[in-house]
Phi, psi and omega in degrees: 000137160220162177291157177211176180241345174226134150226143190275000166202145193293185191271132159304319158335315164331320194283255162015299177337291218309307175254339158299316175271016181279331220269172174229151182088334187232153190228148197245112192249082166244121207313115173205125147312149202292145196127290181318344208264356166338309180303333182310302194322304191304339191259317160288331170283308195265329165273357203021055158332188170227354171224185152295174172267183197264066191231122136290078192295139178294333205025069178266157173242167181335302179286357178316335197270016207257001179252225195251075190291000175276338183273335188287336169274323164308296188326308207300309213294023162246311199264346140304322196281326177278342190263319196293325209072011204294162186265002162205174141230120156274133173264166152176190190249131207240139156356306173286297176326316176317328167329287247266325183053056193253355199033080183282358162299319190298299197305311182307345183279320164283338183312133168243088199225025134073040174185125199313140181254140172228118166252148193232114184251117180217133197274065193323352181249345154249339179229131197278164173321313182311331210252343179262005209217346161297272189303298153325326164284322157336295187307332194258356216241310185292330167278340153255002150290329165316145147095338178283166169237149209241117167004115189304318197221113189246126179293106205302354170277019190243120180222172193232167184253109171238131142152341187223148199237172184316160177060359184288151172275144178032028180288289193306347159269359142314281184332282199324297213284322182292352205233316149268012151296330181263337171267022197276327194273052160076011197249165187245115193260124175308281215219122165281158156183160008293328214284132180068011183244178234213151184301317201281317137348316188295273206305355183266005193279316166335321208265332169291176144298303176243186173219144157248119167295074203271356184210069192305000160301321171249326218246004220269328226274311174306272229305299151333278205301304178296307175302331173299330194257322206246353160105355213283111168289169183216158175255107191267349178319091155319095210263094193205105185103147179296330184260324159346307175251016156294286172350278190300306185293307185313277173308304182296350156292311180302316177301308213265048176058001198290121175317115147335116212189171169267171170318123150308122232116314179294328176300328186304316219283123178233325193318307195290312156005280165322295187289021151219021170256318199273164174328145180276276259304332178263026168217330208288109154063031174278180206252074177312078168286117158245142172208134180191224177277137196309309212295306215272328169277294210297289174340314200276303167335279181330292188325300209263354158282322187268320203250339198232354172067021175306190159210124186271130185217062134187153187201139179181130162245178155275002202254085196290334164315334140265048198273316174324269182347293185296321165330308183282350164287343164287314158337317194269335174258042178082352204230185195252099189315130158298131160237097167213139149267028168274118113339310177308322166287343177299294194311293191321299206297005181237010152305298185296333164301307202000097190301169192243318182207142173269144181223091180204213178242200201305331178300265189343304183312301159334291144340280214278335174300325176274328188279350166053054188263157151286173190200153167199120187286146205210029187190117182280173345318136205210160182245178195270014135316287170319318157315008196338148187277325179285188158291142178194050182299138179260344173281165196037186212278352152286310178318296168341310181265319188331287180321330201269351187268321190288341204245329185285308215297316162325314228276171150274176190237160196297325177298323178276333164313284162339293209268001153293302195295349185290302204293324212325334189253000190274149169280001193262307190244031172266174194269002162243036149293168184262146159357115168322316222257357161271145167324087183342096190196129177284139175285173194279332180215099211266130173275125184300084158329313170313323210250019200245337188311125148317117171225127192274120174209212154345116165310357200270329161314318158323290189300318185349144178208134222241129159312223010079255186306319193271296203287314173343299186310313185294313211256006172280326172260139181319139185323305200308352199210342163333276155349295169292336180328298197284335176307321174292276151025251173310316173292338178268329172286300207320307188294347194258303217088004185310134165187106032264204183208118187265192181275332204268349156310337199274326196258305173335301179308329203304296203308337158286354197266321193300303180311000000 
């Protein structure tokens, strides 16, 4: 454990949350200290729920500790079971409580509450949110499945949806998109889960044919586990980007016995369009860094190299349960997968990258805001922006465009590039004009904002001292790329030993950075 001011994922109990509010019916009894109740915020604040999610804390407190906290948790877990009424309940333990060795799996065991207990052992110290809402849903998926049998005869067009859950990017406008996609191409979907399914959903997953896997992340680990026990195969094909969900329908179809053909559907697709109507100077070989949660960067990548004609020049998630995965998605485009939950190391690498647009989560924004990148989030951890009130699905051939308005739209467009730079020198549309909407006036001491970025690199960078003539030289290039110029700039005198940084500095830096 260390302190941080960001982590990109909570204590597994998090997870665990994660998946008790996607569910309906089940209720979460967790061992915790007064404090611990933090996590409610993420669901009402950042998700705006419309309710709490469905969890009970012992909240015990210090002095609690000088009697029996094994007893205030049998207490809470009766008295969850009688006011909420759930058709389950899950225990467990919060980072903290785990001190405590009160074991509530064990303690779950004396319980008599007249309704199945799932108990949850999760090693809050070795393992992350992701990893808890995995494993918990594993856990919930074996215990009402065990023991089943599973139906001689299943239409071979029946298939169930695993992996997204509450806090998921965009999942509940996936689900919406993926489902009606498949069932305009003839597929039946049975049982969606976790998000929206019922203790009683869990036991109908047998009865489909196949599972599809939209989030291997929450779901792979269930999705394994049915095929070992019940022979049922799955599909991992992420349908995220226009060929991905060419890709992803094609096996399913193929699975569920279906004539080759093309997709229903396919006509909805504008994106690819788009990204050949417009200019190259604006998508073409711009410099892209991405990071985020494994499914959603591999995703993000493939899109802006195959499909937006991007040049990927960073790829990394936090998630080392897929350090594999991503690696080999870096291969194809040249470059060395970031595997870190340091935001700091996020940061240095796209300082060193130096994107034209960052593709990450509310951290990465954050990141490309001092750094005066455009930015566009593709991932969780999310701020409550990200939650949109619209449809805004990232999957299938409505997803595609959703991505090409999100990802594109930051950019400059080559035509709006022309005409800053034609203009740069007009008293109307240079960057020390006042507001249109303001009263016409030049200020007396008008602030560069661009020129102002902060970069952690060599103290000697700091120290850096600009001629005359080279900041003149410097206000010659447009605002919008200014910041990095000089940024460049100064990290190439530093590396040199240059002091002061002439004009013939400035161009010297372009020609290096540019080979």
């Amino acid at each position: 454990m260390k302190l941080t001011m960001w982590t990109y994922e909570g204590p597994p109990h998090v997870g665990a949350m994660r998946i008790a509010a996607s569910m309906k019916g089940l209720h979460y009894v967790l061992h915790a200290p007064q404090g611990d109740t933090y996590a409610d915020l993420l669901f009402t604040m950042i998700e705006r729920r419309t309710s709490r999610p469905p969890v009970t804390y012992t909240t015990f407190q210090a002095r609690d500790l000088a009697g029996s906290t094994a007893d205030v948790f049998k207490t809470a877990c009766r008295d969850a079971a009688e006011r909420f009424k759930p058709d389950a309940l899950l225990v467990g333990a919060s980072c903290t409580a785990e001190l405590l060795q009160d074991d509530p799996a064990g303690l779950a065991k004396t319980l008599d509450v007249g309704i199945p207990v799932v108990p949850l052992e999760l090693p809050s110290y070795q393992k992350k949110e992701n990893w808890g809402a995995a494993e918990t849903f594993y856990r919930l998926v074996r215990n009402f499945t065990g023991g089943l049998e599973r139906p001689t005869e299943i239409a071979p067009n029946s298939c169930n949806i695993l992996g997204p859950s509450a806090l998921g990017f965009r999942n509940r406008d996936d689900v919406t998109e993926i489902r009606r996609l498949l069932t305009a191409n003839g597929i039946d979907v049975r049982v969606v889960a976790p998000l929206g399914a019922t203790v009683a959903d869990l036991a109908r997953l047998p009865q489909a044919a196949f599972n599809i896997v939209l989030y291997p992340e929450i779901g792979d680990s269930a999705a394994r586990y049915l095929k070992k026990t019940f022979g049922m195969p799955f599909i991992s094909t992420i349908p995220i980007g226009v060929g991905a969900t060419h890709t992803f329908l094609r096996e399913v179809r193929a699975l569920a016995g279906l004539p080759e053909e093309a997709p229903v559907g396919e006509a909805e697709d504008r994106a690819t369009w788009y990204a050949r109507s417009v200019d190259s100077n604006y998508l073409t070989n711009k410099r892209v860094f991405v990071f985020g949660d494994a499914t959603h960067a591999i995703a993000a990548a493939r899109i802006a190299h195959r499909e937006l004609g991007f040049k990927v020049c960073g790829l990394g998630t936090y998630m080392r349960e897929f350090a594999r995965d991503v690696r080999e998605a870096a291969e194809e485009f040249g470059v060395e997968a970031l595997i870190s939950d340091d935001h700091l190391d996020v940061e240095q690498a796209i300082i060193e990258a130096r994107p034209e647009l960052v593709l990450g989560t509310q951290m990465e924004r954050h990141i490309a805001k001092r750094l005066r990148v455009p930015c566009a989030v593709i991932s969780s951890p999310v701020h409550v922006q990200d939650f949109p009130a619209r449809y805004s699905p990232q999957m299938g051939f409505e997803g595609a465009n959703v991505i090409f308005d999100s990802w594109v739209h930051p950019l400059m467009m080559g035509l709006e590039e022309h005409l800053l730079q034609m203009f740069r020198d007009d008293f109307e549309f240079n960057d020390q004009a006042a507001s249109s909407h303001l009263p016409a006036h030049a200020p007396e001491e008008p602030v560069r904002a661009a020129e102002t970025v902060a970069v952690a690199e060599a103290p000697s960078v700091a120290d850096s001292v600009w001629t005359s003539d080279a900041e003149r030289e410097l206000r010659k290039i447009p605002f919008f790329v200014r910041g990095r110029a000089r940024r460049n700039t100064e990290i190439f005198a530093a590396r040199k030993g240059i002091r002061p940084i002439t004009v013939e500095t400035l161009y010297d830096a372009k020609a290096h950075f540019a080979r």
